[in-house]
N, C-alpha and C positions, 0 to 999 in steps of 0.2 A: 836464541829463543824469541819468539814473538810474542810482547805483548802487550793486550789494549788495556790502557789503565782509566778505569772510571770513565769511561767514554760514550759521549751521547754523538750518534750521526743524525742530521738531517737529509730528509728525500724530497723537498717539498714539504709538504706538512706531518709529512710522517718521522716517525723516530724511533731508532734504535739505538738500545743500551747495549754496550758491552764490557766485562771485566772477567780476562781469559787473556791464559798464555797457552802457546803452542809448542812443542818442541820441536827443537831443531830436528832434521830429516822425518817428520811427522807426514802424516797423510789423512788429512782430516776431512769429513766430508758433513758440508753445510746445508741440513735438510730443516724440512718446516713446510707451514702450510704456504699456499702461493699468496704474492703479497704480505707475505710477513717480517720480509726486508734481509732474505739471505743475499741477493747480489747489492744491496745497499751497502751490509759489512766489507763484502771484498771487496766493491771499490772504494771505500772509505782507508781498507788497508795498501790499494793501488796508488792511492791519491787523487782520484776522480773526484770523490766530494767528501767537502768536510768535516772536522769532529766539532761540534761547537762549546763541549768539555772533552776534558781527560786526556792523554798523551799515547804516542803510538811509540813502542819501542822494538828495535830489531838489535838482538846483543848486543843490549847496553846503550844504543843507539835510537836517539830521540827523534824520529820518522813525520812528526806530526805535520809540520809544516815543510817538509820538504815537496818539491814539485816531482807528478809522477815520472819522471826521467831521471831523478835523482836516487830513485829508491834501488832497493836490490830485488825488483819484483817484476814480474814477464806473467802479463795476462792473455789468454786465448779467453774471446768472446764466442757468446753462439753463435754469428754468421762468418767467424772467421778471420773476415778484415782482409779480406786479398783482392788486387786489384786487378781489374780485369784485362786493362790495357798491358799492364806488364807481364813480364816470365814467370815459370815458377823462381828458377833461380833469382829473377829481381824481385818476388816478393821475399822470396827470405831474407836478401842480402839487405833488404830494411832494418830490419833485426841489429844490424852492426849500423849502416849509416841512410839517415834519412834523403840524401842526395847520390844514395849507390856510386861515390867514387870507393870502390873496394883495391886493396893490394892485391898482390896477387896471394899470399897469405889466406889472408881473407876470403879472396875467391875461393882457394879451398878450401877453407870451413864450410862457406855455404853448402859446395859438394860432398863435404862429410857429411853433414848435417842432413843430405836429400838423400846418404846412400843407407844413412842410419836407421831414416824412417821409412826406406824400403823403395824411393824414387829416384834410384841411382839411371843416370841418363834423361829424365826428363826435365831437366833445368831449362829446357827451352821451349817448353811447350806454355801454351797459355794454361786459366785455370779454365777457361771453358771446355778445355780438350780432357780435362779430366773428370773422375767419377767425385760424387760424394764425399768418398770415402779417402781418397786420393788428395782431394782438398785439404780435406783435415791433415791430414800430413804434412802438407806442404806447411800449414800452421802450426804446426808443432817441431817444423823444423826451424822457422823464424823463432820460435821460444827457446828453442835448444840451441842458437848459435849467441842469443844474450848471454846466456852462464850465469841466469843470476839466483840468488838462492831461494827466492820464494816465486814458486809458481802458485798464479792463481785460476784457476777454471769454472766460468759461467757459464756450465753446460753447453760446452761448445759441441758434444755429439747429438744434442738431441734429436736433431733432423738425421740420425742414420737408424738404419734397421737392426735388431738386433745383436745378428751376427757382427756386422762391423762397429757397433759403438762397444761391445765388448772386447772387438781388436785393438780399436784403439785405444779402451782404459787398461788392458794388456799391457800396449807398447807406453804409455804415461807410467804406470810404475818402475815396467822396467829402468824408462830411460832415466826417472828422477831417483830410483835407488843410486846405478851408477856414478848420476853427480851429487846425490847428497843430498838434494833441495826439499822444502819444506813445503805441502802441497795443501791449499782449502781449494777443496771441489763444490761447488756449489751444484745440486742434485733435487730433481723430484724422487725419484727411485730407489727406494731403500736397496734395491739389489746394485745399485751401482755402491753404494756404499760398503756394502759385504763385499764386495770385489776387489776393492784397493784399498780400502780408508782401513786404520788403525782404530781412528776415533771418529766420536761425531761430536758437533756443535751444532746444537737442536734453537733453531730461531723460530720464536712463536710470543705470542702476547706485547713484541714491544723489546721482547730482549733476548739478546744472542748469549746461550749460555755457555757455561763454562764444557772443555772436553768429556766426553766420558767413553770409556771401551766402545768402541761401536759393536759386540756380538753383545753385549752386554743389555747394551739402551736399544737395539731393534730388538733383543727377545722378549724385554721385560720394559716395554716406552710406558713413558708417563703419561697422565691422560690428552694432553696439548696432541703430544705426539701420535699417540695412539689414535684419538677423533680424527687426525687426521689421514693414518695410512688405510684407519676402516677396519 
């Protein structure tokens, strides 16, 4: 289980409260008005910036000051984070070691990993040789060769059209069903939320509330909520 105890983050001068657990293999999706500090919270639970109260725990496990590489957490950003000089296959193969000396093991994860997300042979293409759509992939294939249990996502489709950011929060439930992992999506979109999320945690006024049914809190949203979707 995940979860923030009595926690204040800092963004700058802003701040967010949170006191919320997640459960384990959950799929929770992190909506609110903009600027109201939802990619604050996950990277607060990444490790990127600090809780300046309260503790972060993953089963049992005291998370707060651990550095982001020690956690059990694989974030995909909005632009992706793929580099342009390198392969597809050497952007994934990051995912395992920062200086890409891989096994040969390992080399075939990465090629698991690119035939899973539907890019089987193009490991050696750049990411310029590919579409939108195709990128995202290749970023979801470096988060699926980590294995770690909580994926976090800062609307990393929002630059796709709709057909394909629906493909790929598709292929995002699929593939964290099969390993289990524990997912906060960070969303403008109430319809992304109805698509994969379980639950939501609604960020608005200052504080990240606790879960609740997601078909439950978009049909009947509280006023924070509702000013906001209009």
């Amino acid at each position: 289980m995940l979860r923030l105890e009595n926690c204040r983050i800092m963004n700058g001068d802003y701040a967010v409260e949170a006191d919320l657990e997640i459960s384990p293999g959950a799929c929770a999706a992190v909506i609110g008005p903009s600027g109201a500090g939802k990619s604050t919270l996950v990277e607060a639970i990444a490790g990127f910036l600090p809780v300046t109260r309260g503790r972060i725990f993953w089963n049992g496990s005291d998370l707060t000051n651990s550095p982001p590489g020690k956690r059990p957490v694989a974030m995909l950003f909005q632009d992706g984070n793929l580099f342009p000089h390198l392969t597809v296959a050497q952007n994934v193969g990051l995912g395992l070691h920062a200086n890409l000396r891989l096994s040969q093991s390992e080399r075939s994860q990465v090629e698991a990993a690119l035939e899973r997300v539907g890019l089987s042979g193009m490991g050696g293409r750049k990411p310029a040789a590919l579409s939108g759509g195709q990128q995202s992939r290749v970023a979801l294939a470096r988060v699926l060769v980590q294995g770690r249990q909580i994926l976090l996502l800062d609307e990393p489709f929002a630059a796709l059209g709709p057909a394909l950011k629906a493909g790929m929060l598709d292929l995002v439930a699929e593939l964290t069903r099969e390993s289990g992992a524990t997912v906060l999506m960070v969303s403008h979109d109430p319809d992304d939320a109805r698509r994969i999320a379980d639950q939501v945690v609604l960020v608005a006024d200052g504080k990240a509330h606790p879960p609740e049914p997601a078909a439950e809190l978009l049909d009947n949203p509280p006023p924070a909520l509702k000013a906001y979707l209009g």
